[in-house]
VEXKOL-852039 format. One record per residue (C-alpha): residue number from 1; residue in one letter; y, z, x. Coordinates in nm, 2 decimals. Each point is the difference from the previous one (the first is absolute). Layout:
N
- NUM, A, Y, Z, X
...
***
This chain:
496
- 1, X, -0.80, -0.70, 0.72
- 2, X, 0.18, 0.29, -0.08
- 3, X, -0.26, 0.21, 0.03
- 4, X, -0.14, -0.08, 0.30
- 5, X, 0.31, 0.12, 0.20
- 6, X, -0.01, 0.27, -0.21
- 7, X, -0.32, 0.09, 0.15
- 8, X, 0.11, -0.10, 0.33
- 9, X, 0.26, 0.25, -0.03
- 10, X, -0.27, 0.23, -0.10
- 11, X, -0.22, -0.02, 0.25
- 12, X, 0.28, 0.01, 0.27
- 13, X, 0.11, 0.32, -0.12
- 14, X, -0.31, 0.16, 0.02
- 15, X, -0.05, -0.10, 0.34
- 16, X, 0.31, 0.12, 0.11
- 17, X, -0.08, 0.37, -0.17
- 18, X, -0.30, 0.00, 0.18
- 19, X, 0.14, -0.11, 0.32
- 20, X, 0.32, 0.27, -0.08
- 21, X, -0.29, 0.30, -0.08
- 22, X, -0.18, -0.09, 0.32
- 23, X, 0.30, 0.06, 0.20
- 24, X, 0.12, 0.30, -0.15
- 25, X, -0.38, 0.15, 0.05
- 26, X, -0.03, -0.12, 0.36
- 27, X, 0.36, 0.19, 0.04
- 28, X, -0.14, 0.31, -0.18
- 29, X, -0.06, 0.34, 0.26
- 30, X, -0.31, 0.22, -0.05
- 31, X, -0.35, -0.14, -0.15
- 32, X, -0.30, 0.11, -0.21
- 33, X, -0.23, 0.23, 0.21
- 34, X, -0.40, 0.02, -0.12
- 35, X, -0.24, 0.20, 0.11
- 36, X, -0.33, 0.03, -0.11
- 37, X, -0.30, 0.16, 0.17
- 38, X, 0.16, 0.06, 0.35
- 39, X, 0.17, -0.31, 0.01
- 40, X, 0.37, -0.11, -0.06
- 41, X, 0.15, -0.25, -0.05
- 42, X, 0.36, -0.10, 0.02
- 43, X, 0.16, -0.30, -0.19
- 44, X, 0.33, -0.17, -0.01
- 45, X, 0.17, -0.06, -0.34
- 46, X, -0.08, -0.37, 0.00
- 47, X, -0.35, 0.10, 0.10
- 48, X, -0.05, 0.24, -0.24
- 49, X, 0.08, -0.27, -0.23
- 50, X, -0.21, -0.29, 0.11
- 51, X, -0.29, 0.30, 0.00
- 52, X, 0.07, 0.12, -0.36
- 53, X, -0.02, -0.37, -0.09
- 54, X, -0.38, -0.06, 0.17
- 55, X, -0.08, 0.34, -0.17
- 56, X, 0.04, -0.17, -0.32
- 57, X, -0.12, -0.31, 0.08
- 58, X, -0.33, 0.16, 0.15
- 59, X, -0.02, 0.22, -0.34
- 60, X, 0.01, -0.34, -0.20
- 61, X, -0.28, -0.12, 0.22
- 62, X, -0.20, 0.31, -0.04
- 63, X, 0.00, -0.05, -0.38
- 64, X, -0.12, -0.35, 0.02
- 65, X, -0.25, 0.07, 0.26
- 66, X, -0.11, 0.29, -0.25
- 67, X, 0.00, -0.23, -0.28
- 68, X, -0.19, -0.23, 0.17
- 69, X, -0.26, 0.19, 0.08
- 70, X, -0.06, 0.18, -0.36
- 71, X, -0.06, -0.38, -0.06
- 72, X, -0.25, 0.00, 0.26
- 73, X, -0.19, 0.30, -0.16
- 74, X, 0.00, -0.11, -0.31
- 75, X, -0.15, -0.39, 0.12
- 76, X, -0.22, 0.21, 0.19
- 77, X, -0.10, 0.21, -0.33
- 78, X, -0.08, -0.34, -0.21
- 79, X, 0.34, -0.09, -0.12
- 80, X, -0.01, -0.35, 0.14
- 81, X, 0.33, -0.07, -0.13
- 82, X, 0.17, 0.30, 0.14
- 83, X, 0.17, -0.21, 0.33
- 84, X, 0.09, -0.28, -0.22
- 85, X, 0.20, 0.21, -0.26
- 86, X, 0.15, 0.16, 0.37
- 87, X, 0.09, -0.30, 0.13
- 88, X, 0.09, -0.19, -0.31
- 89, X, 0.26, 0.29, -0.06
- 90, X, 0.26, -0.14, 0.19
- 91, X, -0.01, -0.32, -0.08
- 92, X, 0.01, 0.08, -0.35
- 93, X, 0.30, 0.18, 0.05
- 94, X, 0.18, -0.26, 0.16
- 95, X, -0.12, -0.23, -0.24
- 96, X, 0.16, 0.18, -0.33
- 97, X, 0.32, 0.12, 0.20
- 98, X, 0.01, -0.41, 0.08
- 99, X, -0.10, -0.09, -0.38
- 100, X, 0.31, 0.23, -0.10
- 101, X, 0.27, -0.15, 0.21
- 102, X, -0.16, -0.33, -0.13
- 103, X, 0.08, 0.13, -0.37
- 104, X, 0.33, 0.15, 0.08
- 105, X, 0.09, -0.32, 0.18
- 106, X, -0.05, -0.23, -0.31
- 107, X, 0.23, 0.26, -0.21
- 108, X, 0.24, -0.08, 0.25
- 109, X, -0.02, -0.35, -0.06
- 110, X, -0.11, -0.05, 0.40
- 111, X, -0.27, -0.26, -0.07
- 112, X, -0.05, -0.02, 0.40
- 113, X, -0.01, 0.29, 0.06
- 114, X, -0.25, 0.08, -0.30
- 115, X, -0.26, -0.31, 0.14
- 116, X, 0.01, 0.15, 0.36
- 117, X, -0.10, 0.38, -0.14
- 118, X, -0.24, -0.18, -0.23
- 119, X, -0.22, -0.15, 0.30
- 120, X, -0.02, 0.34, 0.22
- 121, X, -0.11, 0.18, -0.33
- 122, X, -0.26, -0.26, -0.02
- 123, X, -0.10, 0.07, 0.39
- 124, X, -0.03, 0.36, -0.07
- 125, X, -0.17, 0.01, -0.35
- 126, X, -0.16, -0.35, -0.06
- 127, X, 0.14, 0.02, -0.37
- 128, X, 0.09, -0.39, -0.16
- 129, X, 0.03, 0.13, -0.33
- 130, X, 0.32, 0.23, 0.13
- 131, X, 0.11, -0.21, 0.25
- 132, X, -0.03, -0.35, -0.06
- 133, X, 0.23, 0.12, -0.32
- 134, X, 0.27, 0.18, 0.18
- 135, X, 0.00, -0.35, 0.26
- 136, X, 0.03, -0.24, -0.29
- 137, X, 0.25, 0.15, -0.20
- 138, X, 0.22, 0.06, 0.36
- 139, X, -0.05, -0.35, 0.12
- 140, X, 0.15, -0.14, -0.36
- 141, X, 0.28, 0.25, 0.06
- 142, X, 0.04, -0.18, 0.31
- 143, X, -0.05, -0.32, -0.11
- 144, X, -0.32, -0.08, 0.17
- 145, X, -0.16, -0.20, -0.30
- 146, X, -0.30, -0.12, 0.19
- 147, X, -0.08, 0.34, 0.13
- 148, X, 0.06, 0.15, -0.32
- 149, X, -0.23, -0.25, -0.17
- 150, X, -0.28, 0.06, 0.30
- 151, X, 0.04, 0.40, -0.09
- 152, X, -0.08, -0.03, -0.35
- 153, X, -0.27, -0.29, 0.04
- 154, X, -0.13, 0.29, 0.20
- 155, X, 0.05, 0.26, -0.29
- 156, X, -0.24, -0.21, -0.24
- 157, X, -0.28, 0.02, 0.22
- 158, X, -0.04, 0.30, -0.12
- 159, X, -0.11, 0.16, -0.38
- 160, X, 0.26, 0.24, -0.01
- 161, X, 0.29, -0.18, 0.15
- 162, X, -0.07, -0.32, -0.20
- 163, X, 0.28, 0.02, -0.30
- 164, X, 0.24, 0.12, 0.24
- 165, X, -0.06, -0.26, 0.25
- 166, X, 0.00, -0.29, -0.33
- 167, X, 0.31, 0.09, -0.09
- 168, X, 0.13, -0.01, 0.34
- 169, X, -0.08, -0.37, 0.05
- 170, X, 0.16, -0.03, -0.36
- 171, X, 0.32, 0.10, 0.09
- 172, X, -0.02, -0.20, 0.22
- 173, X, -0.07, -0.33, -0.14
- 174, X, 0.24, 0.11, -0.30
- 175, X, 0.29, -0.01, 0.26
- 176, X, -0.13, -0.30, 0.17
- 177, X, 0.01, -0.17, -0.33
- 178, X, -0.37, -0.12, -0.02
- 179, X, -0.07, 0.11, -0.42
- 180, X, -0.35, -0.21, 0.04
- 181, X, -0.12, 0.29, 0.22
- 182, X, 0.18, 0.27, -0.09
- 183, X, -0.18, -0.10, -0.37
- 184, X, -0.36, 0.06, 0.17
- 185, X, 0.12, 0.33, 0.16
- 186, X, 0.15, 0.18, -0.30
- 187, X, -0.32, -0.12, -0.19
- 188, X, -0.26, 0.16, 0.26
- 189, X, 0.27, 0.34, 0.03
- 190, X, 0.02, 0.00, -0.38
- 191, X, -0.39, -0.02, -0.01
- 192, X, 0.00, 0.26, 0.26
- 193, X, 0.25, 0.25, -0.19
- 194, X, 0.07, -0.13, -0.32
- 195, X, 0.21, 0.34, -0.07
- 196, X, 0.29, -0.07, 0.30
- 197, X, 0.30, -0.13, -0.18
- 198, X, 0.16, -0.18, 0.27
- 199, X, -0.31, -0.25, 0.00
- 200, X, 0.01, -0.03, -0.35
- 201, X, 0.35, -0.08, -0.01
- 202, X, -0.02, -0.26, 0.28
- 203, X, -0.32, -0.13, -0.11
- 204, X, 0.14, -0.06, -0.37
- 205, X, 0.34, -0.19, 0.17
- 206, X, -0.21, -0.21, 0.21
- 207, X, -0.21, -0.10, -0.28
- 208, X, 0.31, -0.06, -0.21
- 209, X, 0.16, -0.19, 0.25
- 210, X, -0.37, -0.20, 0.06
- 211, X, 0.01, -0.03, -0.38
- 212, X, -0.36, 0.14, -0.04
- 213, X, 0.10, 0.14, -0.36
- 214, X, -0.34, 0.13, -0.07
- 215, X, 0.00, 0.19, 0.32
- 216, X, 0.34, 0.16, 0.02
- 217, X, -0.10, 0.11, -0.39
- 218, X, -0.33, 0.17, 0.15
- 219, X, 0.21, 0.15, 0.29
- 220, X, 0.23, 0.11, -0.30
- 221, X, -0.29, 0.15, -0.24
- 222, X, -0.08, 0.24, 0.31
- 223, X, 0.39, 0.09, 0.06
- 224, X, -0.06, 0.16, -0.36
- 225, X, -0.39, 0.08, 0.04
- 226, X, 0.17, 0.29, 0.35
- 227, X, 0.27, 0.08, -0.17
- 228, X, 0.26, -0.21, 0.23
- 229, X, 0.18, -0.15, -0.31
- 230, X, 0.11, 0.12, -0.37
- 231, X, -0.14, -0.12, -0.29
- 232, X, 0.26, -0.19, -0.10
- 233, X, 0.10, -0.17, 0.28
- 234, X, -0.33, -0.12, 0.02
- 235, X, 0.01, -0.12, -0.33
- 236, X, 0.30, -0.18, 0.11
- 237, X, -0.08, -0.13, 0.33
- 238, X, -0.36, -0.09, -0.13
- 239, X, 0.15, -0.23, -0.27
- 240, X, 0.20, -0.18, 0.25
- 241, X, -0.26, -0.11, 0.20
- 242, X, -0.20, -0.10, -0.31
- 243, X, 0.28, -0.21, -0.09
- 244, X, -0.01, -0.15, 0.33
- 245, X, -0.36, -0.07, -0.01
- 246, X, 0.06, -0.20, -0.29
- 247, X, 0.31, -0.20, 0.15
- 248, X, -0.24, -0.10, 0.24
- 249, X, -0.31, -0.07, -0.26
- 250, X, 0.31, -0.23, -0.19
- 251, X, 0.04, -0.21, 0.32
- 252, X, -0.34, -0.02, 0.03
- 253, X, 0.01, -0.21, -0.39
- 254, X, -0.23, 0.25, -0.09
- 255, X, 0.22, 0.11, -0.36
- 256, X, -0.21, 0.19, -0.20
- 257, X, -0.09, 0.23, 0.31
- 258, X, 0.38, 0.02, 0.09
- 259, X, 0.09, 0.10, -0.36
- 260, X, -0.28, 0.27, -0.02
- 261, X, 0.14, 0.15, 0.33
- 262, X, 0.35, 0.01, -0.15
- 263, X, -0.08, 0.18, -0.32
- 264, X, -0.18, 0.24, 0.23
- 265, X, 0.31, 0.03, 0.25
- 266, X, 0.24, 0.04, -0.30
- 267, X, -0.22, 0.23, -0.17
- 268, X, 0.02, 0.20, 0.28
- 269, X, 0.33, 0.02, 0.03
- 270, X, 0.22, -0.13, -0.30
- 271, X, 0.36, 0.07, 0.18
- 272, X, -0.13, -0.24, 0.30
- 273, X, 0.22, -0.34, -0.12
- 274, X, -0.20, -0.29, 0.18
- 275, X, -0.34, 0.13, -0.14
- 276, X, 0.14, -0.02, -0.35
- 277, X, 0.18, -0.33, 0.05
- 278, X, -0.35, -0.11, 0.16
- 279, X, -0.20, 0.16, -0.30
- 280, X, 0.24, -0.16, -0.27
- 281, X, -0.04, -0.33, 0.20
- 282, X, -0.36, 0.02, -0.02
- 283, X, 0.04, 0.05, -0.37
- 284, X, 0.23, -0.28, -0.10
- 285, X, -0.24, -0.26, 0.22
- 286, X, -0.32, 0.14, -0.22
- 287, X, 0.21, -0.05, -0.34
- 288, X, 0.01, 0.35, -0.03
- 289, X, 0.40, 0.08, -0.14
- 290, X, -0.09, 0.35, -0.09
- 291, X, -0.14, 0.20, 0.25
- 292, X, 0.30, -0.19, 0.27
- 293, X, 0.26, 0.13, -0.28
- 294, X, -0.13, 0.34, 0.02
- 295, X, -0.01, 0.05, 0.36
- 296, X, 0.32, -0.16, 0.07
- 297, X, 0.14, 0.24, -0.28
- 298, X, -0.15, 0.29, 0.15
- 299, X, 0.11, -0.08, 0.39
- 300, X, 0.32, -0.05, -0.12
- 301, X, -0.02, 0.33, -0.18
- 302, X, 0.01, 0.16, 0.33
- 303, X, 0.21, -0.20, 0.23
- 304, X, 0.21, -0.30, -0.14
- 305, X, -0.01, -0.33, 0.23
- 306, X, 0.08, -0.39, -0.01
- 307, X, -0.35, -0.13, 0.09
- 308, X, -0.13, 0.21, -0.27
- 309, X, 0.25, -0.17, -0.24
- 310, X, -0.10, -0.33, 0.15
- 311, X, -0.38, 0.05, -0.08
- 312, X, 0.09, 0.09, -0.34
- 313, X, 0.17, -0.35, -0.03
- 314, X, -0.28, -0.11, 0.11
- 315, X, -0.20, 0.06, -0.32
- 316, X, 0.21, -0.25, -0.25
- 317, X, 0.15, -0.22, 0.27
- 318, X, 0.11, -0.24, -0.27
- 319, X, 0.17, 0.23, -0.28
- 320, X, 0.38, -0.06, -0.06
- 321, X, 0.26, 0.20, 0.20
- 322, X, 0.09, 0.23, -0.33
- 323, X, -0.38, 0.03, -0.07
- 324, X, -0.07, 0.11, 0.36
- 325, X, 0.28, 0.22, -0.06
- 326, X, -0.14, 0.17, -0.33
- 327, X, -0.33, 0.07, 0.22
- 328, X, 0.15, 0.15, 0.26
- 329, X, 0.18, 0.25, -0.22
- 330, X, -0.37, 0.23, 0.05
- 331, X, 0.12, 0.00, 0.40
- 332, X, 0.35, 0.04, -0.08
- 333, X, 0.01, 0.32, -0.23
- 334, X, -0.23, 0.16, 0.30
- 335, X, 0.26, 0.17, 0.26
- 336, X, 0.29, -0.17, -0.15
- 337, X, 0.26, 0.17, 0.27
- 338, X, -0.23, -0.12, 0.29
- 339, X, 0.19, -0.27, 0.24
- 340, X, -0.28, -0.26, -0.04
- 341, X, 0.00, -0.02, -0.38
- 342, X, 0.36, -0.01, -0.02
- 343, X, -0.05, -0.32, 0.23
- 344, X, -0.30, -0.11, -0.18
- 345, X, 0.20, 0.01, -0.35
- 346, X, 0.32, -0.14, 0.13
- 347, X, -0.24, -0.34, 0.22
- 348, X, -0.18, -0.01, -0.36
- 349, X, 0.37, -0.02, -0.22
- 350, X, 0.07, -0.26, 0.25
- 351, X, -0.24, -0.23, -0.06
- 352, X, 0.03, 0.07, -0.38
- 353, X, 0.39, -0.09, 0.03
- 354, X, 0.10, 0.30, -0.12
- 355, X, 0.25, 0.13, 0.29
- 356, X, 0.18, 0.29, -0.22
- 357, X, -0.33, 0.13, 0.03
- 358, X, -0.07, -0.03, 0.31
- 359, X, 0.30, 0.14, 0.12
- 360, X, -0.05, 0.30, -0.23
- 361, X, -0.33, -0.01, 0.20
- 362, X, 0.13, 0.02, 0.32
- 363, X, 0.26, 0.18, -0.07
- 364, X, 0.15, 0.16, 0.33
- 365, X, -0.25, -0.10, 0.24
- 366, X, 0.20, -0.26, 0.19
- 367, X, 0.23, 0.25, 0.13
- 368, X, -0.15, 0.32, 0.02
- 369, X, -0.33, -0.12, 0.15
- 370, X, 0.08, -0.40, 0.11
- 371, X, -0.27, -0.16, 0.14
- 372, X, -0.09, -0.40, -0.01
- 373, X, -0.19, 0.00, -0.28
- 374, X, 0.25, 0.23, -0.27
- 375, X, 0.33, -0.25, 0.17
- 376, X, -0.24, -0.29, -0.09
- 377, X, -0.05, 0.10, -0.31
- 378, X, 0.37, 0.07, -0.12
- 379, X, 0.07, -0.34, 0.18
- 380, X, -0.20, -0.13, -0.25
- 381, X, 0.16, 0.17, -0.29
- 382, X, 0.35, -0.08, 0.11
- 383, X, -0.10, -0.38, -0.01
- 384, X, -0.19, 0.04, -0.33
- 385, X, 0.36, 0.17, -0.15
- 386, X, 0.17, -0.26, 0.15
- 387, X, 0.16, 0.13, 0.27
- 388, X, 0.18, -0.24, 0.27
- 389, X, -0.21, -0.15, 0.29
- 390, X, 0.25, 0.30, 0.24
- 391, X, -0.18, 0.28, -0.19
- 392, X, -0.33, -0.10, 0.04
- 393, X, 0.02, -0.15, 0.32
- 394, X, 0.16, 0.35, 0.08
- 395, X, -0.34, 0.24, -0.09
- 396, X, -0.20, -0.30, 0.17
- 397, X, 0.16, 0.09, 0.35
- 398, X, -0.04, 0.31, -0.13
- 399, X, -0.37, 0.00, -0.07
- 400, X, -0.07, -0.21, 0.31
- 401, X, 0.14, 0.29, 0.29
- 402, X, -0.11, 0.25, -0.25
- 403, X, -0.35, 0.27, 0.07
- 404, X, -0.29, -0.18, -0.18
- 405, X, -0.10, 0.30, -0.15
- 406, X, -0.34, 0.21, -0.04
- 407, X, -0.28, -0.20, 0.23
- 408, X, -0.33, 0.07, 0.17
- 409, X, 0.15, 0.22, 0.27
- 410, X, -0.30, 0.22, 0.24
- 411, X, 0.07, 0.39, 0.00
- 412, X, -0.08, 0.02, 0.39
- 413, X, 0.21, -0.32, 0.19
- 414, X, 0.24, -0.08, -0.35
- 415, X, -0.17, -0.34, 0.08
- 416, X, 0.09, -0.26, -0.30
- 417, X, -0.28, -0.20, -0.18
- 418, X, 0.03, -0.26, -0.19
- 419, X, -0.26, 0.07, -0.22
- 420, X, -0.25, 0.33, 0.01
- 421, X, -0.31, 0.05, 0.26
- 422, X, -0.17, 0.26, 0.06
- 423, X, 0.07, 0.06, 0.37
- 424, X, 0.36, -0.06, 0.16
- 425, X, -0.01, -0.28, 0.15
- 426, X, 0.28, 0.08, 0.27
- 427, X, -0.18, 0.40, 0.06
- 428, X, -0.37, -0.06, -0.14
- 429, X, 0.00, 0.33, -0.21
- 430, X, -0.18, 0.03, -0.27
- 431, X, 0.12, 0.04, -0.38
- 432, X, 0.40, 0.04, 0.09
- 433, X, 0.14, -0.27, -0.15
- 434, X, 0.20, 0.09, -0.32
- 435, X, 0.29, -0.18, -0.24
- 436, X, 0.32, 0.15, 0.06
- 437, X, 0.35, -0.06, 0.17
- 438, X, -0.01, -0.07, 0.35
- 439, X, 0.10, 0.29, 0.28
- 440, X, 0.39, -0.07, 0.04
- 441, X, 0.04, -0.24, 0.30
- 442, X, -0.33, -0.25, -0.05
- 443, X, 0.06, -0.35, -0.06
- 444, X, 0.08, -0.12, -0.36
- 445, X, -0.11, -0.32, -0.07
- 446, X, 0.20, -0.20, -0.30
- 447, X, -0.17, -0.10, -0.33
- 448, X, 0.07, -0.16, -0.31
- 449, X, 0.08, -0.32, 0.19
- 450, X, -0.22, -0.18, -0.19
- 451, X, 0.18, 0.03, -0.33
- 452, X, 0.35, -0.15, 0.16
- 453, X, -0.04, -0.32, -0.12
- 454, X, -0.05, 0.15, -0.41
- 455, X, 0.28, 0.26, 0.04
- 456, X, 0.27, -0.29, 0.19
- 457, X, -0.10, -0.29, -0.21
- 458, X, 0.01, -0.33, 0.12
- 459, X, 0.17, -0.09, 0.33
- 460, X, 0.25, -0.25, 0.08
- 461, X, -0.15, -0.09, 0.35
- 462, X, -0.37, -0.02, -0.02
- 463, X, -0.05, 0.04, 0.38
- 464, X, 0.11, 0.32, -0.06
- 465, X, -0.28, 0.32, -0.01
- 466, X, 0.07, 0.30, -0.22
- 467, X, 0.09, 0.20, 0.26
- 468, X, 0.24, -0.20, 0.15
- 469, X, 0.16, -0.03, -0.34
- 470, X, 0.02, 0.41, 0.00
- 471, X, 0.19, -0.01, 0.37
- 472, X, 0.18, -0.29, -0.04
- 473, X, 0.35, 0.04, 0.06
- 474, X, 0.25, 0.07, -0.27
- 475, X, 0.34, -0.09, -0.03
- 476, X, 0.28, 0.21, 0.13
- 477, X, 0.11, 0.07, -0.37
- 478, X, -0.07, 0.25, -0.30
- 479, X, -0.36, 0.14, 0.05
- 480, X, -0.15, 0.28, -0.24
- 481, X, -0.13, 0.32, 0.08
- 482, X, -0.38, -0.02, -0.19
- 483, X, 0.03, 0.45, -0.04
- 484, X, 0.41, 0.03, -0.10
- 485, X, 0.08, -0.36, -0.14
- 486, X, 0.32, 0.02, 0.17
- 487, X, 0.12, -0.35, 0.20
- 488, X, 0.05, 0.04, 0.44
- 489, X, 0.09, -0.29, 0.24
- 490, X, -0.28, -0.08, 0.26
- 491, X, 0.20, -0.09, 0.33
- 492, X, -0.35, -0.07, 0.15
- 493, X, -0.12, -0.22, -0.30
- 494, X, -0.34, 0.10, 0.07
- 495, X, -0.15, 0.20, -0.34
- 496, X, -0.13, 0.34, 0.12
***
């Protein structure tokens, strides 16, 4: 809008400097005088003007005339395309001077304008390849879909123009949502150039997404094969869709396949904690203690964590609390500073009875880093020591509006999983998902819950659910502080 009356404005001024010049030459005195072979002639100002301007205009027509008729001589000489190349001269021009507004127009971000330069470059040069390009990407700029679509339907018509119009309609479909079709594009523009790493990316999170295992590890080998991905984070990645494979093999009942795949997925990448749980699993099911034992012992080696502690349960599942105790000592002497073995020894004192211990395990980690599961635990030892039902009921409010702790949390969204996969489930990337705090502000979600009813003991109403029992009101009287010891009123009654 704005620039319309600006060239309103424009064009009014010039027409009122060119009606101002007129009058001021009409007003003029004198004239030009020629004279040329006996004649003369005598002009006005504004005559002398309008003549200079037909002297110019006639010398313009000369030159064409003159090229025109070199043209001519040349036809006439046997260069049949001599008048062509004249006459297509023009149109040419107009055509490239109309392809570069086109151009300039999309870096603009004018799609309309872009599509209209598009079509009279086309007129003028009878180029698709250059145009049909320039109107597709303007019409998506101005959210013409179906004429975008047409444009690059258009641009596979033709050998050259074939990837770029593929992963037009792509984009396309990706945005719309449909993965089925957008799976069948990114396979034909990967089989086209397997080397462009935006295909290979979106043909490897499709396939994740589609769960085609054995296809997004293809798609992977020839991310490494060009030189689109490091060596080790192939290794990685590539392990993480072998482990997936076999998840899926394992619901399939197939075992031995599904343990096979999980050796290979951990031997791949060791560090990666479900394809050693997986691995061990497949062990302990084949009677095979050993080899579970050593690659538990090794994953933990390199990052401590509770499943990997449960799996190595798993292998004596009926050995005595002290016994299971003595075993773990191995896992325990390994990063003995770490958070999760601190845990792991104080949950595993626990269940042997021997609280001392297990607060010398735990040692400050209910008030420097409280979260549910280090409040459940000393809630646990207080009751074991024999502390009164205020203290423990005290760290079990405590535990139950406390963080949870380290969980499957994705690197991209800070989505929360309850268990690993290997795409987000909330952002569908691939291989983000890792074990670690929550970002501050996501949802905590309260655990331990279902060891109320061991820490609290036998209820006096049985209606009554463990976590009622933690919130259930207290009476306005002496209530103890689980950190300092130290006895405050509650004027709400309502433990905290």
């Amino acid at each position: 809008m704005l620039w319309s009356i600006v060239k309103v404005a424009v064009f009014i001024a010039l027409v009122g400097a060119i009606t101002l010049g007129a009058s001021y030459l009409l007003e003029l005195e004198g004239g030009v005088r020629i004279v040329m072979a006996g004649v003369e002639i005598n002009l006005t100002p504004i005559k002398a003007v309008i003549a200079l301007g037909l002297l110019v205009l006639a010398i313009w027509l000369l030159m064409k005339l003159a090229g025109m008729l070199v043209a001519v001589l040349r036809f006439v000489n046997g260069d049949e395309t001599a008048l062509s190349r004249y006459f297509d001269r023009n149109r040419q021009e107009k055509g490239y001077r109309a392809l570069g507004e086109g151009v300039l127009a999309l870096a603009s971000g004018e799609g309309d304008k872009a599509v209209a330069h598009a079509a009279k470059a086309e007129k003028y040069l009878h180029k698709p390849a250059l145009t049909d390009l320039i109107t597709a990407q303007g019409a998506e700029m101005a959210g013409d879909k179906a004429r975008a679509e047409a444009a690059f339907k258009r641009l596979l018509t033709n050998e050259k123009t074939r990837f770029v119009g593929i992963r037009g309609i792509l984009r396309q479909k990706l945005e719309a949502g449909e993965t089925e079709a957008a799976l069948k594009l990114a396979k034909t523009a990967f089989a086209l150039k397997p080397r462009q790493v935006e295909i290979q990316d979106t043909l490897l999170q499709l396939q994740a997404d589609k769960g085609d295992w054995k296809g997004a590890r293809a798609t992977l080998g020839a991310k490494l094969k060009y030189g689109a991905l490091p060596r080790d984070v192939h290794k990685r990645r590539d392990a993480v869709l072998a482990l997936s494979e076999a998840r899926d093999v394992l619901d399939e009942g197939k075992t031995i396949e599904a343990r096979e795949a999980a050796i290979e997925a951990n031997r791949l990448s060791p560090d990666l904690v479900p394809a050693a749980v997986l691995a061990a699993q497949g062990y302990i099911e084949a009677g095979k203690p050993r080899p579970a034992m050593r690659i538990i012992t090794k994953a933990w080696l390199m990052r401590p964590h509770p499943d990997l502690a449960g799996v190595f349960a798993a292998i004596a599942p009926d050995e005595t609390p002290k016994e299971r105790l003595k075993r773990f000592a191995k896992l325990l002497k390994v990063h003995p500073d770490n958070r999760e073995t601190r845990l792991l020894e104080a949950e595993l004192n626990l269940a042997a009875e021997d609280f001392p211990a297990a607060r010398r395990a735990l040692g400050d980690l209910a008030e420097v880093e409280p979260d549910a599961r280090a409040l459940t635990i000393m809630a646990a030892i207080e009751r074991g020591e024999g502390a009164s039902d205020a203290v423990v009921k005290g760290w079990l409010a405590r535990a139950l509006g406390a963080p949870r702790g380290p969980q499957w949390c994705c690197d991209n969204c800070q989505h929360i999983h309850a268990e690993w996969r290997p795409v987000c489930e909330n952002c569908h990337s691939f291989d983000t998902l890792s074990w670690r705090a929550p970002a501050e502000g996501a949802v905590s979600t309260p655990t331990g819950l279902e060891m109320l009813p061991l820490l609290i003991g036998p209820l006096d109403e049985p209606d009554t659910t463990p976590e009622e029992e933690a919130h259930e009101d207290i009476p306005d009287a002496e209530v103890i502080d689980p950190v300092t010891g130290a006895e405050t009123t509650e004027t709400t009654g309502t433990a905290r």
